[in-house]
C-alpha positions in Angstrom: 145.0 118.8 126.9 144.1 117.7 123.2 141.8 115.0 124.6 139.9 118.2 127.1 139.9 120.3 124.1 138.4 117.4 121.5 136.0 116.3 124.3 134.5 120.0 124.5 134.3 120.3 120.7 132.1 117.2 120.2 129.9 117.9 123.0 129.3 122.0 121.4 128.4 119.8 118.2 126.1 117.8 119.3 124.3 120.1 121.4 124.1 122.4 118.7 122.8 119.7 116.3 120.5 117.9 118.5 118.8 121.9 119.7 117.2 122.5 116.5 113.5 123.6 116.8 111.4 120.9 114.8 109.3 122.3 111.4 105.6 123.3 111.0 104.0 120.9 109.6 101.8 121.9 106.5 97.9 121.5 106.4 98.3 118.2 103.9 100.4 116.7 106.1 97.9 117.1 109.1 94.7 115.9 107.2 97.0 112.5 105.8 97.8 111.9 109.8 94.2 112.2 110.7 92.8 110.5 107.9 95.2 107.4 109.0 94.8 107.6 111.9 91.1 107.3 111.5 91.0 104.1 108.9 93.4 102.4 111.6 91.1 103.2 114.4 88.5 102.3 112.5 90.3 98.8 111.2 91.1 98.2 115.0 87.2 98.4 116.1 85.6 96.3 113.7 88.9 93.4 114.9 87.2 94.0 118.3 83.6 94.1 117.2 83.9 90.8 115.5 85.8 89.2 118.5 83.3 90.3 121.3 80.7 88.6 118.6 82.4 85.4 118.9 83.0 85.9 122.6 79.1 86.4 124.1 77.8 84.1 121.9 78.0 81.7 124.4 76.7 83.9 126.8 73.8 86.5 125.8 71.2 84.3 126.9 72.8 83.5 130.9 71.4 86.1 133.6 74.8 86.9 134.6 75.2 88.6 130.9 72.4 90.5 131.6 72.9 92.1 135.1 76.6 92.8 133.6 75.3 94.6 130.4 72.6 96.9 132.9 75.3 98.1 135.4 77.1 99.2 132.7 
């Protein structure tokens, strides 16, 4: 009976602390996410722009590059 009752109390507890509705967050805090999330995007793009450099070196001259680039 204990073991029932103690069972059905911490269940009631943790549903009750794991249903509370999440804050707002403030106008600061949005425009420091976005700007982060910008200077990594913008980190991860140049990484890629100077690997594809490295990568169609070999390759910008072949006729194969250049049917790929036009169907594109």
């Amino acid at each position: 009976m204990k073991t029932k009752t103690l069972l059905m109390l911490g269940l009631i507890l943790i549903a009750g602390c794991t249903n509370q509705a999440p804050k707002p967050m403030t106008d600061a805090e949005k425009e420091t996410i976005k700007n982060e999330v910008k200077k990594e995007f913008n980190a991860m793009v140049e990484a890629c722009n100077k690997v594809d450099v490295g990568v169609f070196k070999y390759f910008l001259d072949s006729p194969d590059f250049m049917a790929a680039g036009l169907t594109e």
